[in-house]
Backbone as XML, in Angstrom:
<?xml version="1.0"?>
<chain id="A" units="angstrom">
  <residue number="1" name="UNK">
    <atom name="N" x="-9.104" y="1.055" z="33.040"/>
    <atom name="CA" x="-9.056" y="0.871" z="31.589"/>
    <atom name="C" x="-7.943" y="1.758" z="31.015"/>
  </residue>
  <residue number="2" name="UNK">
    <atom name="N" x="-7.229" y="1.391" z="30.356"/>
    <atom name="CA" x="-6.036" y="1.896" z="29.776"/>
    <atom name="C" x="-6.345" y="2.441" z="28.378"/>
  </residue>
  <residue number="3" name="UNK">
    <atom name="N" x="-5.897" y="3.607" z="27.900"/>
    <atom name="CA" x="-6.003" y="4.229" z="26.868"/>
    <atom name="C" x="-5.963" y="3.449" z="25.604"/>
  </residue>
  <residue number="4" name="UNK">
    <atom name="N" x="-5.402" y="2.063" z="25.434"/>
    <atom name="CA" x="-5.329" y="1.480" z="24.519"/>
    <atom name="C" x="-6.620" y="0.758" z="24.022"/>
  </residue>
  <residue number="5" name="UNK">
    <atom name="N" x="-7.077" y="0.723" z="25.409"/>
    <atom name="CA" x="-8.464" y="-0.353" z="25.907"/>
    <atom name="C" x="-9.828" y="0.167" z="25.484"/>
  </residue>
  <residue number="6" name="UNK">
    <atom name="N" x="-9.725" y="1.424" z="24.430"/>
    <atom name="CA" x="-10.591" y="1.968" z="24.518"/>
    <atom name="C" x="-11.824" y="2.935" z="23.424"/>
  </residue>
  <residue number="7" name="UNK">
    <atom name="N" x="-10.285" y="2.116" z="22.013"/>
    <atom name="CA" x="-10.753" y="2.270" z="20.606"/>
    <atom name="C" x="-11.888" y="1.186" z="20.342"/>
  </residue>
  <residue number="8" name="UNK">
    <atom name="N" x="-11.671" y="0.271" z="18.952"/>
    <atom name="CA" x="-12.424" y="-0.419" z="18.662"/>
    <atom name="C" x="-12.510" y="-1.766" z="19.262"/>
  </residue>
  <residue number="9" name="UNK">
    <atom name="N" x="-11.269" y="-2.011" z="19.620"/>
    <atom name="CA" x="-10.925" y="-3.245" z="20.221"/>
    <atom name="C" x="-11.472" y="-2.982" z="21.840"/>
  </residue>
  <residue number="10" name="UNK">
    <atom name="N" x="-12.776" y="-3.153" z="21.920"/>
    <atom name="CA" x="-12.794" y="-3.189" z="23.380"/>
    <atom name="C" x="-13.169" y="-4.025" z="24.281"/>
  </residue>
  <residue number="11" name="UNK">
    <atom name="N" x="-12.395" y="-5.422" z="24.388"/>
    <atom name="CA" x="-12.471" y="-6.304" z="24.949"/>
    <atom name="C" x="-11.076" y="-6.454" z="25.765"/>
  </residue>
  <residue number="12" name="UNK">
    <atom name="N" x="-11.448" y="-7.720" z="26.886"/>
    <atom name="CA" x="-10.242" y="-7.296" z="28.107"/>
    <atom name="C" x="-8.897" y="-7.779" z="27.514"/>
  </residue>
  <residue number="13" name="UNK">
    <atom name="N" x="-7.962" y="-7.315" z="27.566"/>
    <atom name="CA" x="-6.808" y="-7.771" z="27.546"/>
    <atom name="C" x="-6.194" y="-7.142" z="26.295"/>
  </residue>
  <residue number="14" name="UNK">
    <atom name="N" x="-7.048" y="-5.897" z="25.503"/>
    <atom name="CA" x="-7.099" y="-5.783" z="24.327"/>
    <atom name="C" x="-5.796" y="-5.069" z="24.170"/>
  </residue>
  <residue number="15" name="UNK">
    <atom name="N" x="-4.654" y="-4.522" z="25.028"/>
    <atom name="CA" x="-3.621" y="-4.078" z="25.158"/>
    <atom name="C" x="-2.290" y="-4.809" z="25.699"/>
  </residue>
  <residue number="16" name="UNK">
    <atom name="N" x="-2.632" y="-6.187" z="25.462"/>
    <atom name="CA" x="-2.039" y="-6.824" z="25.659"/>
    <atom name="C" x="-0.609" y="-6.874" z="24.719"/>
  </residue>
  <residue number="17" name="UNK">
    <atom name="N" x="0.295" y="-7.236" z="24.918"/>
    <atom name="CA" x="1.450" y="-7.963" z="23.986"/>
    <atom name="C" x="1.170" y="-8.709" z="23.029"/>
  </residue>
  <residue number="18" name="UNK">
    <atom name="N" x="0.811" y="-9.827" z="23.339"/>
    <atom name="CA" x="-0.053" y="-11.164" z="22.324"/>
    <atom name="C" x="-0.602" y="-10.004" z="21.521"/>
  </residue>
  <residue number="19" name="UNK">
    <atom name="N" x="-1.988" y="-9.547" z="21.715"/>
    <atom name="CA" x="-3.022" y="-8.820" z="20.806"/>
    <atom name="C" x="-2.270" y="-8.409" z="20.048"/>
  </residue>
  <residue number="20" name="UNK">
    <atom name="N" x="-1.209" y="-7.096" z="20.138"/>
    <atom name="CA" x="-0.796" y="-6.314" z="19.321"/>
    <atom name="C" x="0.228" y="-6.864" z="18.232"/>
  </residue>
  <residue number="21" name="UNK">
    <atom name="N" x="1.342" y="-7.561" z="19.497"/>
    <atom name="CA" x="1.801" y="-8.518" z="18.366"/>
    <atom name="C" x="1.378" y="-9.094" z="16.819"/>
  </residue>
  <residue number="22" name="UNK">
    <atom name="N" x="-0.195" y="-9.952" z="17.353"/>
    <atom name="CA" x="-0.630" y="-10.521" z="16.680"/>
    <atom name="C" x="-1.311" y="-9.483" z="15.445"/>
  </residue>
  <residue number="23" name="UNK">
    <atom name="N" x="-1.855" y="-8.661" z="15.912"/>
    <atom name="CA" x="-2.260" y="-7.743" z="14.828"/>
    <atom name="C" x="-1.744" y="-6.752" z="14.042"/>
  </residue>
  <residue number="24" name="UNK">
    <atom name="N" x="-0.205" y="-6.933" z="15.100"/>
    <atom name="CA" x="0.635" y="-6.382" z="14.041"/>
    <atom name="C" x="1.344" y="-6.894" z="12.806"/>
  </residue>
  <residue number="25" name="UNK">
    <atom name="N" x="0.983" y="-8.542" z="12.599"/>
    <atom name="CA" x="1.828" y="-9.353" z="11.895"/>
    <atom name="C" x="0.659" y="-9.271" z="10.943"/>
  </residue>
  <residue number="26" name="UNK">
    <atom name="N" x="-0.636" y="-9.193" z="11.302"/>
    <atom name="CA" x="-1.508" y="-9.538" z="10.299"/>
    <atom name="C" x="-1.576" y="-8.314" z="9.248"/>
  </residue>
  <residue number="27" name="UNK">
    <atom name="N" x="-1.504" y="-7.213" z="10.223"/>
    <atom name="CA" x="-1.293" y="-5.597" z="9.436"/>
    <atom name="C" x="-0.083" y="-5.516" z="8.675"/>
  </residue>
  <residue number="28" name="UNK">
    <atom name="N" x="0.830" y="-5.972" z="8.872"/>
    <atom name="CA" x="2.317" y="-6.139" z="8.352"/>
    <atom name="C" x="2.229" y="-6.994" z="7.093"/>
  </residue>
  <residue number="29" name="UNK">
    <atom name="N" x="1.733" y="-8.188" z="7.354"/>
    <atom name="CA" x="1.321" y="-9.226" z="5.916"/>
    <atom name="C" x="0.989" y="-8.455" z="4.905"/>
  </residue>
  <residue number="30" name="UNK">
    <atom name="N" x="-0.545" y="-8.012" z="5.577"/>
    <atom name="CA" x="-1.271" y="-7.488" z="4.452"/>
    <atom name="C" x="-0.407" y="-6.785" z="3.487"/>
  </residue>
  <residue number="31" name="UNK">
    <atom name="N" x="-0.341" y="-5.638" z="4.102"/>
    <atom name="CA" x="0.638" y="-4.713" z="3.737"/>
    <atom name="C" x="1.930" y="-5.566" z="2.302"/>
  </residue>
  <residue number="32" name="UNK">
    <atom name="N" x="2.496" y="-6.019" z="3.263"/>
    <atom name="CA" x="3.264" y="-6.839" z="2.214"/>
    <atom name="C" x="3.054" y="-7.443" z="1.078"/>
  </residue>
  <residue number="33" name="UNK">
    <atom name="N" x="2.331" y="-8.062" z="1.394"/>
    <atom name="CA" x="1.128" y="-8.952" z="-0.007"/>
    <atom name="C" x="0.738" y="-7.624" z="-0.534"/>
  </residue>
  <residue number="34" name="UNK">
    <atom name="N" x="0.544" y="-7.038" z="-1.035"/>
    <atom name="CA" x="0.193" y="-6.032" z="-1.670"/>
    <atom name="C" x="0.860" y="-5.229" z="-2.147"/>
  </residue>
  <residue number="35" name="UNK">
    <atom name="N" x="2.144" y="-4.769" z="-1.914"/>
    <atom name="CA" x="3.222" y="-4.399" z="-2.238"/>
    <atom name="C" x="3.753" y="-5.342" z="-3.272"/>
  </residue>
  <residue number="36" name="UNK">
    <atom name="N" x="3.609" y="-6.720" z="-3.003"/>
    <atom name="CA" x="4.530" y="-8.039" z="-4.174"/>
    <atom name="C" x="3.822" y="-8.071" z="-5.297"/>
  </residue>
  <residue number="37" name="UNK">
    <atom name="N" x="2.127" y="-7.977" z="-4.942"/>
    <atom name="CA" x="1.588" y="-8.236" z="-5.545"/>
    <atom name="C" x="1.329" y="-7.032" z="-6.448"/>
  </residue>
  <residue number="38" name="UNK">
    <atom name="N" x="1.544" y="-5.944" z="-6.683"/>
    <atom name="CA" x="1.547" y="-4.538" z="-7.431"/>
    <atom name="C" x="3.081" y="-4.489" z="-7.861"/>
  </residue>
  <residue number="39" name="UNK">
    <atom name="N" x="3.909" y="-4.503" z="-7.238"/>
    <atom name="CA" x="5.322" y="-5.376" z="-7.957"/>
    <atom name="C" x="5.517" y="-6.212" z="-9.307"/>
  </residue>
  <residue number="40" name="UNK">
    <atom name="N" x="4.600" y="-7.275" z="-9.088"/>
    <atom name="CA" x="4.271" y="-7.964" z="-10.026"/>
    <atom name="C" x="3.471" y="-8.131" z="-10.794"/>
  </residue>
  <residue number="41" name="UNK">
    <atom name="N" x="2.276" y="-6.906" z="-10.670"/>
    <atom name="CA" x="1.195" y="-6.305" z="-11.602"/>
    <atom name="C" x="2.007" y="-5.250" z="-12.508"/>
  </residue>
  <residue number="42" name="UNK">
    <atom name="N" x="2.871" y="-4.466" z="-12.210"/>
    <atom name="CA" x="3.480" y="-3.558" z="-12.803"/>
    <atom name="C" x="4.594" y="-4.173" z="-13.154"/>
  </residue>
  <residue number="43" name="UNK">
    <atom name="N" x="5.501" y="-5.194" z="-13.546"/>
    <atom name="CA" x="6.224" y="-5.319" z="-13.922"/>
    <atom name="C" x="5.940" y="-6.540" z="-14.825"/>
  </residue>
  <residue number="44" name="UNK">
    <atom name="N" x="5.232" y="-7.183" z="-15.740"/>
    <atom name="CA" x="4.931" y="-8.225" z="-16.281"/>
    <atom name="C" x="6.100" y="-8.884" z="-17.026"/>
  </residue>
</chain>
């Protein structure tokens, strides 16, 4: 089991490429959307 394998995500493969990838785009979105969206709360 690999150090990555061993937070919350603890299912097999959870250190995978794909995985992180993928949850890095979703963490990245968010992030983003929220930034545009306070952008455009503060600037009416």
């Amino acid at each position: 089991m690999t150090d990555q394998n061993r937070g919350i995500m603890k299912f097999d493969e959870a250190d995978s490429g794909v995985a992180i990838a993928l949850s890095s785009v979703i963490i990245l979105g968010a992030i983003a959307t929220l930034v545009v969206w306070a952008i455009q709360s503060a600037y009416l």
